[in-house]
N, C-alpha and C positions, 0 to 999 in steps of 0.2 A: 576517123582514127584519132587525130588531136582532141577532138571534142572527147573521148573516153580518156586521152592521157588524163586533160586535164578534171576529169572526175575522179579519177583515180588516186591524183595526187590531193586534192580535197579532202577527198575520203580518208585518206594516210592522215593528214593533218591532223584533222577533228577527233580522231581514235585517239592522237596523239596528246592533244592540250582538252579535248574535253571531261577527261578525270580530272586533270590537273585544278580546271577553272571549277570545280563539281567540288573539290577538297578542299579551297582555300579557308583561310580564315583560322586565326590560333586561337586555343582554349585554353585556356591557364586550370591547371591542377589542381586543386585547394585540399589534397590529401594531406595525414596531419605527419607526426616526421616518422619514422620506421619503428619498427616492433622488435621489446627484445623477448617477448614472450617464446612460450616454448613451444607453441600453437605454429601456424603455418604464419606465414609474412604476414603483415599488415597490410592496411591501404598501400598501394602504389605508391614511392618516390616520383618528383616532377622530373622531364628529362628525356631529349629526345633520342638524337642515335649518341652514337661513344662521342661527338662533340659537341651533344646536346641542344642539337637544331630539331625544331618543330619538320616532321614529314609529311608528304601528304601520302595517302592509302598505297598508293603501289609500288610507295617506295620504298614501303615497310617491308616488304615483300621481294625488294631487288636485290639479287646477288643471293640472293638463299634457295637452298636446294628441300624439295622435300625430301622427308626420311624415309626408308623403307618400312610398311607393316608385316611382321613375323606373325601370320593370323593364326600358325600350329603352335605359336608359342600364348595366344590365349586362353582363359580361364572361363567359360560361359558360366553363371549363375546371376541368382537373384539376391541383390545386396538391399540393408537394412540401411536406411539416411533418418538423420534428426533435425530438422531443423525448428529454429525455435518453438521444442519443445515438441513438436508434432514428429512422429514416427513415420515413414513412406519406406514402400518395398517397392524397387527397382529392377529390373533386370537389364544387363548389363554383359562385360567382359572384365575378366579380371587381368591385369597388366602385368601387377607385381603386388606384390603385397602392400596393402592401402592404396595401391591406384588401381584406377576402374575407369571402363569406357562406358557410361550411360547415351541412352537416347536421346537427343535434342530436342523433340516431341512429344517424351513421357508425360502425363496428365501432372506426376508426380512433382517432375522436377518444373515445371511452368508454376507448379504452385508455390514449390523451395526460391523459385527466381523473383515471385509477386511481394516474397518476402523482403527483398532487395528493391523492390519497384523497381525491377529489371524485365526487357520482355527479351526474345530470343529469335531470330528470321534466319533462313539457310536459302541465300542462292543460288542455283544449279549451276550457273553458267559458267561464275566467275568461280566457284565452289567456297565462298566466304560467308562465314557464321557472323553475323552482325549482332552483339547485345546494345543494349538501349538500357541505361541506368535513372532514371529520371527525364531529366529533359535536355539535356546538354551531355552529359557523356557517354561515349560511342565507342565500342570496343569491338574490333575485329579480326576475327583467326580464319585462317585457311588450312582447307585439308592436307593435311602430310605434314604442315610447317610447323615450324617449335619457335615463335616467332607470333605476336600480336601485336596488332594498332590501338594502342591506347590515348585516344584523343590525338591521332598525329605522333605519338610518342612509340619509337620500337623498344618492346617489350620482348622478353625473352619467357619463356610458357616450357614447365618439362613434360609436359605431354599434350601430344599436336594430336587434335581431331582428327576423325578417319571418318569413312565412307565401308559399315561394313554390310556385303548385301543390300546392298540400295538405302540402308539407312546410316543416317549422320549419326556419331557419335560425338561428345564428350567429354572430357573428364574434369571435374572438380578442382581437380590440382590445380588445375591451370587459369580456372575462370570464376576460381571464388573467389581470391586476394582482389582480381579487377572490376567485381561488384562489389567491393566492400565486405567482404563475407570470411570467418575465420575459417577454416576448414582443417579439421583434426579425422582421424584416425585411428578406434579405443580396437586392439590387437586381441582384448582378450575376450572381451564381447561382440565383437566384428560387427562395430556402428561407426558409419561415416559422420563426422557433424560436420553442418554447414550452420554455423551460427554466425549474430551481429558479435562488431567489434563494442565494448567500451571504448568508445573515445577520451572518455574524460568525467572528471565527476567534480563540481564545484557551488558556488553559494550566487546567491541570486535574491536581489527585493522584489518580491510580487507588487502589482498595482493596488493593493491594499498594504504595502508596507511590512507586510512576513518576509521574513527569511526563508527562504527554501535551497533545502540541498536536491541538487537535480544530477541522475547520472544521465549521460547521452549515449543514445546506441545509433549502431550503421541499421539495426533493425528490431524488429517489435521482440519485446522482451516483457516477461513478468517478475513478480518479486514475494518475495516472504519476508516475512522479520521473523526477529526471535531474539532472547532475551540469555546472555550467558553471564557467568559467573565466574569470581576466581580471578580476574578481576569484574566484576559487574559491569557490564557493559550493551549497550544496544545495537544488532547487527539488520542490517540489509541484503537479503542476498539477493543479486540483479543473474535470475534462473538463463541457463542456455545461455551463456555466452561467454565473451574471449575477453581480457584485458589487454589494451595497446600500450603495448611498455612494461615499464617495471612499477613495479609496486611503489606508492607514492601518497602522498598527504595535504590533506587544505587543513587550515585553521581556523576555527570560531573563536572568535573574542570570549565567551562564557564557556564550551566546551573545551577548547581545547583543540589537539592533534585529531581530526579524522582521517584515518587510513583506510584503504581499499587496494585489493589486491587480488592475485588468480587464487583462488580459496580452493576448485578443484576445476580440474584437468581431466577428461575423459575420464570419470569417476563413476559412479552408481549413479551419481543422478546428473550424469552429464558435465556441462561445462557452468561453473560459478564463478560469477565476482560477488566479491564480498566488500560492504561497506559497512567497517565498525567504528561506532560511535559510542566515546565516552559517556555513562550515566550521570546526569545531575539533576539537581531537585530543583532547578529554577529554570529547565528545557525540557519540555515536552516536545515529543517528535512523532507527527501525526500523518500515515501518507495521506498523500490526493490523488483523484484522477487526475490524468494526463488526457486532451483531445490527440497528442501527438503520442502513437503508440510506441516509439522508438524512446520515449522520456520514462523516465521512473523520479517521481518528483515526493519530496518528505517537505512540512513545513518542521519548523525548529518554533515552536511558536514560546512563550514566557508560558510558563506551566500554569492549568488552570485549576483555580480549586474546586473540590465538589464543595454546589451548595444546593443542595435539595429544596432547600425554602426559602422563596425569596420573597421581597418585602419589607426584608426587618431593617429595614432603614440601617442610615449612619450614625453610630454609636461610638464614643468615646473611652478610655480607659480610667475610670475614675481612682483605682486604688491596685499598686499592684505590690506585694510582700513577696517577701521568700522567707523561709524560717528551717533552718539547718538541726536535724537531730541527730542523733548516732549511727541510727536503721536508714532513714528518711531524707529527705529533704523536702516541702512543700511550697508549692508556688502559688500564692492565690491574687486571682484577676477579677477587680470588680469593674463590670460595664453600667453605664448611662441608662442600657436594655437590653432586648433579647441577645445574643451573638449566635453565632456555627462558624464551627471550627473544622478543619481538615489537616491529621496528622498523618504524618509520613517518618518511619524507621527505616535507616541505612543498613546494609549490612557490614559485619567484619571486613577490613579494618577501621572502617571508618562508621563508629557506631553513634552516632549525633542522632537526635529525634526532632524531626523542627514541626512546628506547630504553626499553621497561617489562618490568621482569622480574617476574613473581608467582611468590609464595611465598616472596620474598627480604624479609628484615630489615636494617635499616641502621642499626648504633648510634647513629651520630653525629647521626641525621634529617633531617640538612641539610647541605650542603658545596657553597661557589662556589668552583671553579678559574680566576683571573684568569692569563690569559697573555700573553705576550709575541707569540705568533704573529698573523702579519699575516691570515691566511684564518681563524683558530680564537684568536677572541681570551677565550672565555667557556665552561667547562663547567659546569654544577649538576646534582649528583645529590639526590638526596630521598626523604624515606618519601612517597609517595606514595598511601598506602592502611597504615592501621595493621594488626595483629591484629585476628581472626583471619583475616582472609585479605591477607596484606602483599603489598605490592610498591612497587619502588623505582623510579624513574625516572630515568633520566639523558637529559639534553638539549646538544644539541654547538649552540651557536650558531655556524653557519657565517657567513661571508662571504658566499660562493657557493656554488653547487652542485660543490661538493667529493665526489670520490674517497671513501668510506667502505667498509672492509674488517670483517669481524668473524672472526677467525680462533681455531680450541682449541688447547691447547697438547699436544702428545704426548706428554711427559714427565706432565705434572700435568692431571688429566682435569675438575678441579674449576677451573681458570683457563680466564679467557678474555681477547681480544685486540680492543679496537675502534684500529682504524687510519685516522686521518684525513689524507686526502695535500692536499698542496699542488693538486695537479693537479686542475683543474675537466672538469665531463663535460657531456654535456646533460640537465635533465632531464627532455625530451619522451621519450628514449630509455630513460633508465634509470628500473628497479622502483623503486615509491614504498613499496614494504609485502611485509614477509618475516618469516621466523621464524631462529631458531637454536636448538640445543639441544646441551650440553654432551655428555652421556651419558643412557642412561637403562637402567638394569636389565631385561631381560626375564625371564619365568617359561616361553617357549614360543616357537612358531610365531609371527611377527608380520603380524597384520593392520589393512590402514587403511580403516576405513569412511567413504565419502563419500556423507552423506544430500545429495541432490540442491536446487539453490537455494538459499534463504533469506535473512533482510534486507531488504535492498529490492526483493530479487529473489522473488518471491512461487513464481514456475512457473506450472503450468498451476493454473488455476481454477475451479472451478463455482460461479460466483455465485447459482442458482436453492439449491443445498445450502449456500450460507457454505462452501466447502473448499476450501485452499487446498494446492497440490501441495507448499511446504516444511515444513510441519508434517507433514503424513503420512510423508513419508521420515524426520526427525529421529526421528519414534517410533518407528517400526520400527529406526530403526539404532541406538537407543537400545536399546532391547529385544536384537537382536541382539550389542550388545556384554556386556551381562548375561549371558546363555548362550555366550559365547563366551570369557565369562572366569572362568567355573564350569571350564569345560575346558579350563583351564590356558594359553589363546592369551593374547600381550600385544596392546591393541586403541590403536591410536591412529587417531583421527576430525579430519576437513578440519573440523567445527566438533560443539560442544556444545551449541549456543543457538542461536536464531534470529537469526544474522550473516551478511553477509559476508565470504567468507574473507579475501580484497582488500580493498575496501572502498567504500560504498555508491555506486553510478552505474559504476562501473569498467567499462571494454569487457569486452565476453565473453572472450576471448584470456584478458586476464590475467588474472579471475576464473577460467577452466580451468584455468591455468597454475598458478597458488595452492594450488590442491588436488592436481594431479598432484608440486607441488614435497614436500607433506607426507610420500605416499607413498614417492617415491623416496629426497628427502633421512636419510629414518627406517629406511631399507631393510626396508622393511616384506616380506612373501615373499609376499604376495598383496593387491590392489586391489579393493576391490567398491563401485560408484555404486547407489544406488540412485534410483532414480526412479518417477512414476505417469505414466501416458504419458495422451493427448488427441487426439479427434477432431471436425471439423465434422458429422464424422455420429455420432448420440450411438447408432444400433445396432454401430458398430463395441465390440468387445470382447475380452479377451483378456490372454497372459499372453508377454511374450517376453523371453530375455536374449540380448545382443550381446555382440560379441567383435570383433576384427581381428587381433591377434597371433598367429602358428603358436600359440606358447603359452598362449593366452588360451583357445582352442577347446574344451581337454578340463573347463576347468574351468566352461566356460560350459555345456556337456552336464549335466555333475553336478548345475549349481545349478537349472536348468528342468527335467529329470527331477523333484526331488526337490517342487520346486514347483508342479507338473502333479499329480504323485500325491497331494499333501496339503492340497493347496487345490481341486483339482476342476475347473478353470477351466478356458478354452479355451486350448489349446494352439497357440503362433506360432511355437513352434517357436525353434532358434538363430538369430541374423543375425548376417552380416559387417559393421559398418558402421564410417568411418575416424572415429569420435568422438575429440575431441582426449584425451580422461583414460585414451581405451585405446592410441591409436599415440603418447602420451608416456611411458604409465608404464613404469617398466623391469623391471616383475616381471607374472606373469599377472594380467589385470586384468580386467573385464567391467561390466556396464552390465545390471540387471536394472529392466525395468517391469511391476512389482505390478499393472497392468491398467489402465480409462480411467477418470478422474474426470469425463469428461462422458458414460459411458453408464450409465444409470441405475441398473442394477441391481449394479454392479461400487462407484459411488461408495458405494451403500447401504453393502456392505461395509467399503470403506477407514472409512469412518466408526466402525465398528463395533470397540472394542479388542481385543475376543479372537480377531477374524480379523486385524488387525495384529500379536498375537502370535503369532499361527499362522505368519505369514505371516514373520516373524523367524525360528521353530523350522524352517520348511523349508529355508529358505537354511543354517540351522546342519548340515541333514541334507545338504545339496549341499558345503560345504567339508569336512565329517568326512569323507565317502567321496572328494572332491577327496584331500587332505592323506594319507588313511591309505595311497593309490597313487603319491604323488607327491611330498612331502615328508616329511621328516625332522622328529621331533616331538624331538629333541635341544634341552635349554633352552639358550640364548642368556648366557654373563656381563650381557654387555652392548653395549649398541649407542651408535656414536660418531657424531653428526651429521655429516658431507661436507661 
């Protein structure tokens, strides 16, 4: 009989201090400070009971009663959840309007919770839901209680889990704010969102020394740009998600105020932050992938110029006039040699036209033209960029939206002509962004490669691989101007770098337009786009090049022949189709796509660099047997801009 006391009393013990010793150990909170969004709470405040002592698990739980369930007073149906972005059908219990009791074990909501890197456990005995948030935070509710364990911390929950018919329930309200998660409500659409918070949006130096603006989320999030007006400005929208706080500002040294704010709220297309950024002609703003799907990252990089031909060395400004007439004003620039120019037009109010020439030197480094004219009262030109890589900037302080011509001189191949007229245009009508180019030496046959998209404009994407359709064509048509100028062709490219040609948001039209103006203007003798083509169905797969011009046909033949035999791929054969860069260009042009980025085993490839250099050496095999039947391999002096 002693011998059982004393097990007995053991046994009391251990019940008693083995949670205890099983709890110990405090986690400090790194949640950020409270939300005054209109959204459901924020992350968690730190903080443990009303005297803000750390507990351990059951004592979150002591002195609390659970609450009665009214089961005749619920709603049974099937609710609609969003979370980032992705749509799930639920079934559920409806509480009260916008609250809802889900299943613990829906396939649906395990995937809404992967979005949090949250997983979810229910144990019977003790009847405590355990979330797991990462690797360190522990959140626990019990059936009936309005009442969780947050890291040790008592939390207060308005709707306590239940047990209905043998299955665990739920509800959002309660267990989205303690994964990090916003949780809204849209009344008139009847969709649940369980979206990430923005935490914050701020500036940052890459290991290469770029600026980038990065927004942080609680969870994966994607983005749009787009280009508004009125005041002109460049915007980010960070899709599906909530803002933490109120609406607020960073500053760049060159831009200015960037603001971001809840743009919309249970709206048509969900939950937006928006981050708008001031327009300038000396910031270009390029996204990037992120490997961290929760980042949405933009570089801010020094704006780059289009220069379709390169080579033309460093040149000098040997002579530069102004000459004031009545109608008119003329600027004329004489270089050392050849130059390329890229101008860019402001819009109302601020109507300046600045002109950047690279590779140009400017002795003087600095020079204000004060004039008399009533539309052109201010020019400045400037070194704008020192050695070794110069370039000079001249800026026409318009009036208005003034007439501007940029004309060569026929006699002298190294002068050039900006002509500013009296005469005002519109300029909803007229190109904001062009190039020019004096002369330029050729060694051969001239080809213009246009790697398809990039800049703002990504193309197609496979977000499951991080691959983005403008990078893959720039390396390929990278690659391909390498081998293309071993063989004596001169190669000039719609872009070098991840730009756009135009500039970033610009309508489609005049981003196509940009590029087909490179080829033509350069009289280049043949056009090649290259592109990775995309499908909703990720078995489609395959290799095709397009064509429309009588002229474009034979060369579209050559280049998928040679790309069928050396890549192995499935063959789609030639197509007609009226793409604007093949029925604008004026020499045989074609439109080749390398295969799908959303079928799986094709993206495997594109990833892959020595099948993107294969994939260059084919197309070289398609223009050599093109060229050797149809063009004349006679070198070129030189080619004079149009």
């Amino acid at each position: 009989m002693n011998k059982i006391k004393v097990f007995l009393v053991f046994a009391l013990v251990f019940c008693i201090c083995y949670p205890l010793w099983a709890a110990t150990g405090d986690v400090e909170l790194d949640s950020p400070s409270p939300s005054a969004s209109s959204a459901s709470p924020s992350p968690i405040e730190t903080g443990g009971d009303d005297n803000g002592r750390t507990l351990a698990p059951e004592d979150v739980f002591k002195g609390e009663s659970p609450s009665e369930l009214d089961k005749g007073a619920l709603k049974e149906g099937t609710f609609v959840f969003s979370s980032c972005g992705e749509k799930e059908k639920i079934d559920g219990y409806e509480v009260k309007p916008g609250v809802v009791l889900i299943p613990l074990g829906d396939g649906a909501l395990k995937k809404i919770l992967k979005n949090f890197n949250t997983t979810a456990d229910y144990d019977g005995d003790s009847q405590i839901i355990t979330f797991t948030r990462g690797k360190d935070k522990v959140i626990r509710m019990k059936i009936g209680y309005e009442v969780a364990d947050y890291c040790g911390e008592k939390k207060t929950i308005p709707t306590a889990p239940r047990v209905i018919d043998q299955v665990v329930y739920v509800s959002p309200d309660s267990f989205a704010k303690l994964i990090w998660a916003s949780f809204t409500y849209d009344d008139k659409r009847e969709i649940y969102y369980i979206d990430p918070w923005v935490l914050d949006v701020y500036l940052q130096t890459n290991n290469r020394g770029r600026v980038q603006l990065v927004a942080k989320a609680t969870g994966p999030v994607k983005n749009r740009i787009l280009k508004l007006r009125e005041p002109t400005r460049f915007v980010i929208d960070v899709m599906n998600s909530c803002l933490d706080g109120k609406s607020r500002e960073i500053n760049h040294p060159t831009l200015g105020a960037i603001r971001f704010s809840q743009n919309s709220l249970k709206g048509e297309e969900g939950n937006i932050v928006r981050i708008v950024i001031p327009q300038s002609e000396e910031v270009e703003i390029v996204m990037q992938e992120s490997e961290d799907p929760n980042l949405v990252i933009a570089d801010l990089r020094p704006r780059d110029t289009l220069t379709p031909v390169q080579g033309l060395g460093t040149q000098t400004i040997e002579r530069l006039d102004v000459n004031e007439k009545d109608d008119s004003v003329e600027i004329t620039l004489e270089a050392s040699g050849p130059i390329q120019l890229e101008w860019n037009r402001l819009l109302e109010p601020d109507n300046r036209f600045f002109i950047d020439i690279p590779g140009l030197v400017y002795k003087e480094k600095k020079k204000q033209f004060d004039l008399d004219s009533e539309f052109l009262p201010k020019i400045m030109v400037a070194q704008f960029q020192p050695l070794p890589s110069p370039m000079v900037r001249m800026v026409l302080y318009l009036e208005d939206p003034q007439k501007v011509e940029i004309q060569e001189d026929k006699r002298n191949p190294n002068l050039v002509k900006f002509i500013v007229y009296k005469e005002k245009i519109d300029p909803e009508k007229a190109a904001r962004k062009g190039f020019f180019v004096t002369y330029y030496p050729t060694t051969g046959l001239v080809i213009c490669l246009d790697p398809g998209h990039g800049g703002s404009d990504p193309g197609a994407v496979n977000n499951a691989q991080k691959v983005y359709e403008k990078n893959i064509t720039l390396d390929i048509a990278l690659k391909l101007k390498q081998l293309l100028t071993k063989e004596g062709w001169t190669v000039v490219m719609t872009r070098y770098t991840d730009r756009d040609v135009s500039y970033p948001g610009s309508p489609d039209t005049e981003e196509l337009e940009s590029r087909v103006i490179v080829g033509n203007d350069l009289k280049a003798d043949i056009f090649v786009s290259i592109h990775i083509n995309a499908s909703v169905n990720s078995s489609v797969n395959g290799i095709s090049t397009h064509w429309y011009k009588g002229s474009d046909k034979e060369l579209a033949q050559c280049i998928q022949s040679s790309l069928i035999s050396n890549l192995g791929q499935k063959d789609l054969d030639i197509r007609r189709d009226r793409f604007y860069v093949l029925h604008r260009s004026q020499m045989p042009a074609v439109l080749v796509e390398l295969g799908f980025i959303s079928n799986p085993s094709e993206v495997k490839l594109l990833k892959d660099e020595k099948y993107r250099q294969k994939a260059a050496e084919a197309i070289m095999g398609g223009l050599r047997n093109y060229a050797a039947k149809n063009l004349k391999s006679t070198p070129k002096k030189s080619i004079k801009n149009k």
